[in-house]
C-alpha positions as CSV (number, residue, x, y, z in Angstrom):
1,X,-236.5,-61.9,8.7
2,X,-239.9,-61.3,9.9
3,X,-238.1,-58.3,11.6
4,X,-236.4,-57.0,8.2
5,X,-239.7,-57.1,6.9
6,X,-241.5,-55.1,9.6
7,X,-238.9,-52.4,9.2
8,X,-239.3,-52.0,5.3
9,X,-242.9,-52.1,5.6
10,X,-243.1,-49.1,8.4
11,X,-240.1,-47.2,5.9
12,X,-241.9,-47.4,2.6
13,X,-245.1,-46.2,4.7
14,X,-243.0,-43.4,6.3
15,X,-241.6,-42.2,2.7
16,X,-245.7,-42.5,1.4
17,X,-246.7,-40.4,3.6
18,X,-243.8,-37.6,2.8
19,X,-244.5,-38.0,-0.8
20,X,-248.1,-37.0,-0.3
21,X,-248.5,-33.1,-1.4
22,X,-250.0,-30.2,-0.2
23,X,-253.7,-29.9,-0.1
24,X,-253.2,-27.2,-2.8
25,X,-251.2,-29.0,-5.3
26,X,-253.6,-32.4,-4.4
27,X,-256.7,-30.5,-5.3
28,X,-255.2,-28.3,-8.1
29,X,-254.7,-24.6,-8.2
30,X,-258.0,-23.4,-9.1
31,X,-260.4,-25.9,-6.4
32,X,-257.8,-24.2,-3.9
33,X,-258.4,-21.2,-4.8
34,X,-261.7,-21.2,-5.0
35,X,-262.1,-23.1,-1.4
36,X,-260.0,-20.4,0.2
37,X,-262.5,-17.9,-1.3
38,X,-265.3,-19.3,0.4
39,X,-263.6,-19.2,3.6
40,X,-262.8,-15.9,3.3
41,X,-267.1,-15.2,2.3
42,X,-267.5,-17.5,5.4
43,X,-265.5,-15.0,7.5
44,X,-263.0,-17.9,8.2
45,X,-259.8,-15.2,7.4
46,X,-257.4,-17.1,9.0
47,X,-258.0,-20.6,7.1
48,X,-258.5,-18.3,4.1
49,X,-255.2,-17.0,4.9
50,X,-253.4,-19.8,5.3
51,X,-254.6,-21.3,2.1
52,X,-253.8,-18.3,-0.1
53,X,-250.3,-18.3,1.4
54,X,-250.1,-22.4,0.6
55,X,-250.5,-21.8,-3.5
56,X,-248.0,-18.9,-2.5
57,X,-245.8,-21.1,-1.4
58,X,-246.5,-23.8,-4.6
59,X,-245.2,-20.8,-6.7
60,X,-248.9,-20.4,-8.0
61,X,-248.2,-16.4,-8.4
62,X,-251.5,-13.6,-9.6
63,X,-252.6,-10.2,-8.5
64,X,-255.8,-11.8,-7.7
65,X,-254.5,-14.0,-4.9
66,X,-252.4,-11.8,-3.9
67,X,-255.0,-9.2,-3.4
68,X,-257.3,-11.9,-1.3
69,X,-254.5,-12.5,0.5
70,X,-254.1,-9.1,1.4
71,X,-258.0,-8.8,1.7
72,X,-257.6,-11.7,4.5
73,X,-254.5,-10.7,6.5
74,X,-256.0,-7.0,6.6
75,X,-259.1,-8.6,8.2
76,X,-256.9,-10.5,10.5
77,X,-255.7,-7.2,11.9
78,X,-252.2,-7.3,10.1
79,X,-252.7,-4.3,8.3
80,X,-248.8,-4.3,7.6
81,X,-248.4,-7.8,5.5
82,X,-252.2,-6.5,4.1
83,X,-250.8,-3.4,2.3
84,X,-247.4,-5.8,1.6
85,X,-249.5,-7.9,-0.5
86,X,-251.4,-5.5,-2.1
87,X,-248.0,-4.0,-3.0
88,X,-247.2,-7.5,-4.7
89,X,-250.5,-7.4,-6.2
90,X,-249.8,-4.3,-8.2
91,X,-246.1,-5.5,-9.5
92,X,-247.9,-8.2,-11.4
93,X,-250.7,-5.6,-12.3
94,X,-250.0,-2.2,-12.0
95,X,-253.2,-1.1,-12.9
96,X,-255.5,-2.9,-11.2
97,X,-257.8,-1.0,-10.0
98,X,-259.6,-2.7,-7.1
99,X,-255.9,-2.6,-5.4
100,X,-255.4,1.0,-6.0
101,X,-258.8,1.5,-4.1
102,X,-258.2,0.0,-0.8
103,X,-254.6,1.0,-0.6
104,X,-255.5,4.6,-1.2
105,X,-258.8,3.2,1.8
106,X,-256.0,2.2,4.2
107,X,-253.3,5.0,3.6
108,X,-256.4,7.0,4.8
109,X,-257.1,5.0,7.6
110,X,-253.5,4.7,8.4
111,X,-251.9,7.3,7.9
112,X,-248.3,5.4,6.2
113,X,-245.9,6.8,4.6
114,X,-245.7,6.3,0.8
115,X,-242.9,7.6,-1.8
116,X,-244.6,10.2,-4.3
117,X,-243.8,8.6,-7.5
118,X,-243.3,11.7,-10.6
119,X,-244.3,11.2,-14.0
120,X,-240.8,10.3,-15.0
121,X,-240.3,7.9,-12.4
122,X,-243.1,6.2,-13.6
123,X,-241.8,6.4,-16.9
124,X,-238.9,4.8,-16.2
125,X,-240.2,2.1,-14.2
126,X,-241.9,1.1,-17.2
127,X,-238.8,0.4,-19.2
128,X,-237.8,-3.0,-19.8
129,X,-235.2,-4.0,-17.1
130,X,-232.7,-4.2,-20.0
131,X,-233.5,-1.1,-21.5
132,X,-230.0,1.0,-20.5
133,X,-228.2,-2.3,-21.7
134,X,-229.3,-2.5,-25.0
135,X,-228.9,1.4,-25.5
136,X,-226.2,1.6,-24.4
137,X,-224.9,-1.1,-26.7
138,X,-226.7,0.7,-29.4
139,X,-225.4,4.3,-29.4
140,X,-221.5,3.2,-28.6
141,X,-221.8,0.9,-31.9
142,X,-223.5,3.5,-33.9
143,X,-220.5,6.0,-32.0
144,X,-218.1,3.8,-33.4
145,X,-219.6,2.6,-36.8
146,X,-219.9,6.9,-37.5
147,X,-216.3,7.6,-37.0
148,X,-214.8,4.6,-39.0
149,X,-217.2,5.3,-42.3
150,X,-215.7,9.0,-41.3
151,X,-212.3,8.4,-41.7
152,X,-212.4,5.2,-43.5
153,X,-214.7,5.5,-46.4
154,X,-212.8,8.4,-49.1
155,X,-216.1,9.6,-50.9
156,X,-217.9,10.2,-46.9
157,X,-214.9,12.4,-46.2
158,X,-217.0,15.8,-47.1
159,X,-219.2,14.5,-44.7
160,X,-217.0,13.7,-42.3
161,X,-217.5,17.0,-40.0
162,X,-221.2,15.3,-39.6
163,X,-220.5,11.7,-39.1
164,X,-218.0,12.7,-36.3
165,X,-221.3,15.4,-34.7
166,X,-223.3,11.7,-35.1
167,X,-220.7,9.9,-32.9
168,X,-220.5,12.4,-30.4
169,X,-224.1,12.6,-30.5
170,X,-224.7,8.7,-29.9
171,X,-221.9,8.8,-27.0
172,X,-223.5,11.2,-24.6
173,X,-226.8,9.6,-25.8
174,X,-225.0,6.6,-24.3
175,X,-224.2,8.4,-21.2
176,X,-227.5,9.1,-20.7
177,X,-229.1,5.7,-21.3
178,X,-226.6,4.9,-18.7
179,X,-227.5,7.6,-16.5
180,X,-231.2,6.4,-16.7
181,X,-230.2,2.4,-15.8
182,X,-228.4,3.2,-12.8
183,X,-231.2,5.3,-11.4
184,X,-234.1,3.2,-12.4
185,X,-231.5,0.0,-10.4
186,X,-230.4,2.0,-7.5
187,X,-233.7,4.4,-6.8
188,X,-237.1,2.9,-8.7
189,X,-236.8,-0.2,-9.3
190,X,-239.4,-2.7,-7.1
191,X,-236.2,-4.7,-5.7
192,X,-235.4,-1.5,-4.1
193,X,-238.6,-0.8,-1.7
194,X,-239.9,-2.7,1.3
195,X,-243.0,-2.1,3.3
196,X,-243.1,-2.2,7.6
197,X,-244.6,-5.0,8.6
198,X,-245.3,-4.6,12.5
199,X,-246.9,-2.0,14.5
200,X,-244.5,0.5,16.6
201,X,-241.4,0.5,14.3
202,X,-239.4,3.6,13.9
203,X,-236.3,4.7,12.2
204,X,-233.1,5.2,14.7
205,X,-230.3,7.6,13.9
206,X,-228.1,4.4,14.6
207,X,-228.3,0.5,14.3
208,X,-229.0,0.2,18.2
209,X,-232.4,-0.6,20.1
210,X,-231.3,2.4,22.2
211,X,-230.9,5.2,19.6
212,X,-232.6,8.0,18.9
213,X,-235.9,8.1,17.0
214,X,-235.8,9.4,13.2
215,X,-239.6,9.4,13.3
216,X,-242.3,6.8,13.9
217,X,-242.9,4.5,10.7
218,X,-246.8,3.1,11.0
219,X,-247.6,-0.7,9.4
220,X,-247.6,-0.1,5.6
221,X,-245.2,2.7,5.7
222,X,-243.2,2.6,2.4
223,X,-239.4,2.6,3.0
224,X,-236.4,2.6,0.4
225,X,-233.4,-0.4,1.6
226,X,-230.3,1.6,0.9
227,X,-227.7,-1.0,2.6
228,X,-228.3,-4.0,4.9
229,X,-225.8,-4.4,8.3
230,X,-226.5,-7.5,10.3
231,X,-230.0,-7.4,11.7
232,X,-230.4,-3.1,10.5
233,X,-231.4,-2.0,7.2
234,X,-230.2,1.5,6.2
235,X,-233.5,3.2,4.4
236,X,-234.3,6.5,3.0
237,X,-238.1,6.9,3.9
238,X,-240.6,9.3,2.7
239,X,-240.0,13.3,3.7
240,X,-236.5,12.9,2.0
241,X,-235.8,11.6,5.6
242,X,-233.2,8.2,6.3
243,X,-232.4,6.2,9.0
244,X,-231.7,2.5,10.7
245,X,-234.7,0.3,10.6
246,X,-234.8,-3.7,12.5
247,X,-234.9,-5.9,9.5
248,X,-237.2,-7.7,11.1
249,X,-239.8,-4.8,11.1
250,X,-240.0,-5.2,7.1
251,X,-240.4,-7.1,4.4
252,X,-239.5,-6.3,0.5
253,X,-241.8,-6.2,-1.8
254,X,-240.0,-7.7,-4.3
255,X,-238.5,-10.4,-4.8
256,X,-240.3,-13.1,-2.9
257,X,-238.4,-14.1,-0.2
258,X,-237.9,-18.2,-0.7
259,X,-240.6,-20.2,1.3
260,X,-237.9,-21.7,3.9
261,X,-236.9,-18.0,4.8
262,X,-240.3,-15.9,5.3
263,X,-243.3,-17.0,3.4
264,X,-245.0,-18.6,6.5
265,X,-248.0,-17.4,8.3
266,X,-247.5,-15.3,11.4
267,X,-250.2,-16.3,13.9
């Protein structure tokens, strides 16, 4: 008995200890935050790096932490996963300005290759991810609705000749909208683009350690994920330029990968 007792006693301590959480969710967000900023002011980048990544990992998501997380990896020499998370930092915040500033500082210093992003690109990456959806919808229904009030409807009949210009109008409107959905899925949008991670990375002109170079690809280089093989990614990289890239030389930018895959510190 006294046995049975010993047991339970050691389990329910066991499973009290498992249940006690992370220092970030203990203390709250904000306390967490706010101690990982003073380890960063104290020049402790790594703690402060560590903790950042920790409310990361809670799902506690802003371009501010995101940005001191980048801040603290870039002084840890990681200037790769530094311009990732700066990257991160202006999905949430496109406009931010304090981001804009040091990536422009380290593409300087750098020297990494970054898509030039036109005035309609941007345009488009604005749109709401349904956009080309709900057009689409939009301009087949009005198609349709123009050519049954055309041929349906007796006293629209001398109007008929411009009812049927309206649905032929609102179909290659619809053509368009759809036109403008598949680009801004396949080429602009932010699920699209990763960023290399490690230094001496290049692009191969095949998915083998011992093919030839495409061209060098230094950490923070900007790279477009085409198709995914096995351990290669397939990218079209800046200078309208593509080859095979070590998956494990990137990281997207977008989505976050889950916690249990990649979001762990690399000492």
């Amino acid at each position: 008995m006294r046995k049975f007792v010993r047991s339970a006693f050691f389990s329910c301590l066991l499973a009290l200890f498992a249940a006690v959480p992370p220092l970030a969710a203990a203390t709250g967000p904000d306390e967490a935050f706010a101690a990982a900023n003073r380890d960063f002011e104290e020049a402790r980048f790594a703690e402060a790096a560590d903790a950042y990544l920790d409310l990361v990992r809670a799902g506690h998501l802003s371009p501010d932490l995101f940005f001191n997380l980048g801040a603290a990896t870039y002084r840890l020499g990681k200037t790769g996963e530094a311009v990732l998370w700066m990257r991160r930092a202006l999905v949430l915040e496109p406009a931010m300005p304090e981001v804009r500033q040091s990536l422009a500082f380290l593409s300087g210093k750098i020297a990494y290759l970054e898509f030039n992003e036109t005035g309609l690109a941007r345009w488009i990456g604005r749109l709401p991810a349904t956009f080309s959806t709900w057009a689409v919808a939009l301009f087949l229904w009005t198609a349709l609705l123009a050519l049954s009030l055309a041929f349906a409807v007796a006293r629209l009949r001398p109007n008929r000749s411009a009812l049927i210009t309206l649905a032929v109008v609102s179909v290659m409107a619809s053509f368009v909208a759809a036109r403008v959905g598949h680009y801004r899925t396949t080429r602009i949008a932010v699920e699209n683009f990763a960023t290399i991670t490690v230094s001496g990375a290049s692009a191969l002109t095949a998915p083998a350690p011992d093919a030839k170079a495409v061209i060098a690809l230094p950490p923070g280089s900007e790279v477009r994920v085409l198709r995914k093989s096995g351990p290669w990614c397939y990218a079209e990289i800046p200078g309208e330029l593509r080859g095979w890239i070590p998956a494990t030389s990137l990281e997207p930018i977008w989505p976050l990968p889950s916690p249990e895959k990649k979001l762990k510190a690399k000492s």
